[in-house]
Each structure stands twice: as C-alpha cells, then as structure tokens.
C-alpha positions as CSV (number, residue, x, y, z in Angstrom):
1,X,213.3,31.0,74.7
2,X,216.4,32.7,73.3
3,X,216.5,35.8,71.2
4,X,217.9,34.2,68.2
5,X,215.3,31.6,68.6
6,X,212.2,34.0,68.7
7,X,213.6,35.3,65.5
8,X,213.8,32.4,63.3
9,X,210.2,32.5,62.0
10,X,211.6,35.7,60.4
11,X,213.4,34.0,57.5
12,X,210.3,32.5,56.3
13,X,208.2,35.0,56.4
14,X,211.2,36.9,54.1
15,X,211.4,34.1,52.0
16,X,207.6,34.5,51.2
17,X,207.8,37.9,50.6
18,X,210.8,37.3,48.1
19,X,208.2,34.6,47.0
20,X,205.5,36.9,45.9
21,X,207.8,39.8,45.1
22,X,208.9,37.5,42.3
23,X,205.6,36.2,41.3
24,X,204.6,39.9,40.9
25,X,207.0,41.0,38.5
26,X,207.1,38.1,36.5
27,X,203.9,38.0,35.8
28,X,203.7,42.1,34.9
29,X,206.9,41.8,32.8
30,X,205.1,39.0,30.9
31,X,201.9,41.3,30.9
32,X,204.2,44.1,29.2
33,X,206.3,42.0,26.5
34,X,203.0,40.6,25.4
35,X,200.9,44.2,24.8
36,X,204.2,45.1,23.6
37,X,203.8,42.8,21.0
38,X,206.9,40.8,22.0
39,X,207.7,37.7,21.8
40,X,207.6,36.5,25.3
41,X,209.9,33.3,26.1
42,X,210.7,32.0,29.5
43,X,214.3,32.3,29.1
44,X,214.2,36.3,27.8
45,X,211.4,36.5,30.5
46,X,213.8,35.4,33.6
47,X,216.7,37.9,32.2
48,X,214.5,40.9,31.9
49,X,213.0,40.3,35.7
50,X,216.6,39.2,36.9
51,X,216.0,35.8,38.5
52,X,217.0,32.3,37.2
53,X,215.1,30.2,35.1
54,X,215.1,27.6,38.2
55,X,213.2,30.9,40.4
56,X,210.6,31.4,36.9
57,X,210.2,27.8,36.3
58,X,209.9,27.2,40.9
59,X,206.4,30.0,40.1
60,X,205.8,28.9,36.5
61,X,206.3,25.8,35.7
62,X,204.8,26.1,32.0
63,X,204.2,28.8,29.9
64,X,200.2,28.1,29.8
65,X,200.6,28.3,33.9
66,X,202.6,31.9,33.4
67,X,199.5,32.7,30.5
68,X,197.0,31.3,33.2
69,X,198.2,34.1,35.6
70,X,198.9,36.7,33.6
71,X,195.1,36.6,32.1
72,X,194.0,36.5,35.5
73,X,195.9,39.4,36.1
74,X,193.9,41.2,32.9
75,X,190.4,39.5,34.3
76,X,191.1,41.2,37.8
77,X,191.6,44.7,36.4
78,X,188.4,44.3,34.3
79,X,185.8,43.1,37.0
80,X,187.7,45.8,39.2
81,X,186.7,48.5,36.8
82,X,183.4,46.9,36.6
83,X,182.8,47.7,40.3
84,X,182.9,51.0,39.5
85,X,180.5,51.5,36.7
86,X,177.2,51.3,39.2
87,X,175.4,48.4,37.2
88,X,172.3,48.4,39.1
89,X,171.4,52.1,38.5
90,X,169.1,52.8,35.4
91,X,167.3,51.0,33.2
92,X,169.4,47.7,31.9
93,X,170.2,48.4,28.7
94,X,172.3,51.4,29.9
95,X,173.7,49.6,31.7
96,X,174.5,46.8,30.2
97,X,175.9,49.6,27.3
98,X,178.1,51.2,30.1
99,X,179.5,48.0,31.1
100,X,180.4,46.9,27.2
101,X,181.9,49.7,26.7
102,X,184.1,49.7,29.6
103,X,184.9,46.1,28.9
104,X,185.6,46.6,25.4
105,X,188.2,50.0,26.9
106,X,190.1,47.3,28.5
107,X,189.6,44.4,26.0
108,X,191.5,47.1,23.9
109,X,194.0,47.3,25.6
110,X,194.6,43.9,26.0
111,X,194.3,42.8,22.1
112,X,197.7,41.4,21.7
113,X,197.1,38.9,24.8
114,X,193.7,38.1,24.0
115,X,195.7,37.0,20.4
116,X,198.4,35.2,22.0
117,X,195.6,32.9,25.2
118,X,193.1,32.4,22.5
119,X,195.7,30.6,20.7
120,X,197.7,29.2,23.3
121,X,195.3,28.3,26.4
122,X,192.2,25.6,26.2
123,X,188.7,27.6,25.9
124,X,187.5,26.2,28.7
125,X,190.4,27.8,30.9
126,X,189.1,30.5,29.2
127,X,186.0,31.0,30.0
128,X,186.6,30.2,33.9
129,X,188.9,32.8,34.2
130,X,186.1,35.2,32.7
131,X,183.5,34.2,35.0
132,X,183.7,36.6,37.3
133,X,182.4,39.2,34.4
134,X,180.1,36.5,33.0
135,X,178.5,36.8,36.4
136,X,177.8,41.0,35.6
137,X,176.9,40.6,32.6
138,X,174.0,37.7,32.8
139,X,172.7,39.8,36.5
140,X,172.2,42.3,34.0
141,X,170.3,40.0,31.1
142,X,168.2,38.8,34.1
143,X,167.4,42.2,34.7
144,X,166.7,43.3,31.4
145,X,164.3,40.1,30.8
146,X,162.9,40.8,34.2
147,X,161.9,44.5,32.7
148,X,160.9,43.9,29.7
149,X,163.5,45.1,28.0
150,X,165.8,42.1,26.6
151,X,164.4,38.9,24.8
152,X,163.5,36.0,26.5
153,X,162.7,34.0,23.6
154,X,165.9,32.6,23.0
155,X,168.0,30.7,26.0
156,X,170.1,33.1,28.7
157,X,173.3,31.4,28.3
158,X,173.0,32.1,24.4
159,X,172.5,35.6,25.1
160,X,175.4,35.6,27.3
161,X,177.6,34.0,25.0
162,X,176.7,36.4,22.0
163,X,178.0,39.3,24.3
164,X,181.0,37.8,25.1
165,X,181.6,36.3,21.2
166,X,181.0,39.6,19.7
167,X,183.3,41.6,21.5
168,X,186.0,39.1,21.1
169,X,185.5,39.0,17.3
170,X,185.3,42.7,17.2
171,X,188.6,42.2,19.2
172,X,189.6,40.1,15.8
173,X,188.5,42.5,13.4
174,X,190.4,45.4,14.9
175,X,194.0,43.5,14.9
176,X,193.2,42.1,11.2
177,X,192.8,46.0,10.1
178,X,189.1,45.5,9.0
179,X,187.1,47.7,12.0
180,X,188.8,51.0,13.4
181,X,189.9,50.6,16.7
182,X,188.3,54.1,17.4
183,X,184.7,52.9,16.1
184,X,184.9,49.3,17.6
185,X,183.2,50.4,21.0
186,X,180.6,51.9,19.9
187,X,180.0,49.6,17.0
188,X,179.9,46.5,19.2
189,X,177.8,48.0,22.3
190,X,175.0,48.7,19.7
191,X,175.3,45.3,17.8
192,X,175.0,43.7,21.3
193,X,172.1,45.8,22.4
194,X,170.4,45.4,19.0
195,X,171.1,41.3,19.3
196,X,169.6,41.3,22.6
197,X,166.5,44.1,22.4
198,X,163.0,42.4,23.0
199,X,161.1,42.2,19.9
C-alpha cells in the first residue's frame, strides 16, 4: 500500500465533518432568526450561514424538515436540563413543581418557535419530538398516584396532556399580552398542581 493510498479515506471523513459543521450552524442560525422574532427563509438563511442554497436544501430539503431539527434542537436542551433537576428526590408534587418550572424557564425562552412549529409542523410531529419529556413528566404522575398524592380518578394520559396543554396555552397567553411573562411560571406550576391534586 502506497502513502497516497492509505490517505484517501481522509477526504471523506473531511467531507463529513464539513457535513455536520454545516448542519450545526444552520440549524442554530435558524434557532436565532426565529427567538429573534425574524422571519426565517431558506434563501436569507443560506446567506447568513454562508453556504448555497444547493448545501441548505442537500441538509434541509423543506422548511418543516429545517423546523423538525431545530425543535429537536430546543427538546434536547429541555430534557438536558431535566437531567439535572433530581426528579426522584422528594415527595412528587415538588417535584413534579421543580420540573414545570424549569420547563416553563425554557418554554420561555422558546415562545417565538413554539408560535412559529405550532403553526407550521403537524401535531403529531409534535408531540413525538416531546416525548422524551412526556416520559418525565408521566414517571412522575405514576409516582404521585402511587403516593397518594395525584388523582387517579381520571385517565393518566389525560393528566399528562393537561400538563403539557397548560403550559403551552400559558405560552399563548404570554405572547398575546394577557399573562405577565414574570407571573406565568408560577401561575401555571400551581394550576397544574391544583388540576392534578388527589381529592
């Protein structure tokens, strides 16, 4: 075997790298036009990360795939904050309450693209893309019914999707001027505790 021949594999393993380098900033330029409050084309979007629209379109080849990766992108910081909020200490309302409100911290943040999937991505490729957090949350319902602590007399996945509706409205309320940003967290973690309190 030559030299030049034992480094050809080289090239692709550059070309991937270039691949994912790409990927990377696309999707967090996208990420920051949209909690900018931009509006986010694919043509202002390949100018702004300096590749061509062919490069964009090669990753992305519609803008619900692009909106498809850059919620994921959202998801993963969520559930990786989640990892940190120790869920299985205490009793679990507290911490079902820690976990809202850290949810609801980053839900925040995330207003303007909740705005723009809601309207632009099917809710069912919604809520797969949230089920790694539907997954925390309903351990923790389990939990709570298992203790005493949350009803039981109305279905689990009802429960789990009141969680999940009310912060998302709350989300609603706070862009449409009607609930305080500042007050939203706490008023949300006690309408969800108080919606899923045993009687």
């Amino acid at each position: 075997m030559t030299r030049e021949t034992a480094s050809r594999p080289a090239a692709p393993r550059r070309r991937r790298a270039d691949a994912e380098r790409n990927v990377t900033a696309i999707v967090e330029a996208a990420l920051a036009g949209i909690l900018a409050g931009e509006e986010v084309t694919m043509a202002a979007l390949a100018r702004a990360v300096g590749v061509s629209r062919v490069t964009l379109y090669s990753h992305f080849p519609t803008r619900e795939a692009l909106l498809d990766a850059v919620t994921d992108r959202a998801v993963t910081d969520a559930r990786d904050i989640a990892r940190e909020l120790r869920l299985d200490d205490g009793p679990a309302h507290e911490a079902l309450a820690r976990m809202v409100g850290s949810q609801w911290q980053t839900l925040s943040r995330y207003r303007n693209l909740y705005a723009v999937v809601v309207a632009e991505l099917p809710p069912a490729r919604l809520r797969a893309l949230h089920a790694p957090l539907f997954g925390s949350v309903k351990k923790l319902i389990t939990r709570g019914q298992a203790e005493g602590e949350f009803r039981t007399d109305l279905p689990q996945a009802w429960l789990l999707a009141t969680v999940y509706a009310l912060m998302h409205q709350a989300a609603e309320e706070v862009n449409a001027g009607r609930l305080s940003a500042r007050r939203a967290g706490d008023t949300v973690t006690e309408t969800i505790l108080s919606a899923l309190r045993a009687p």
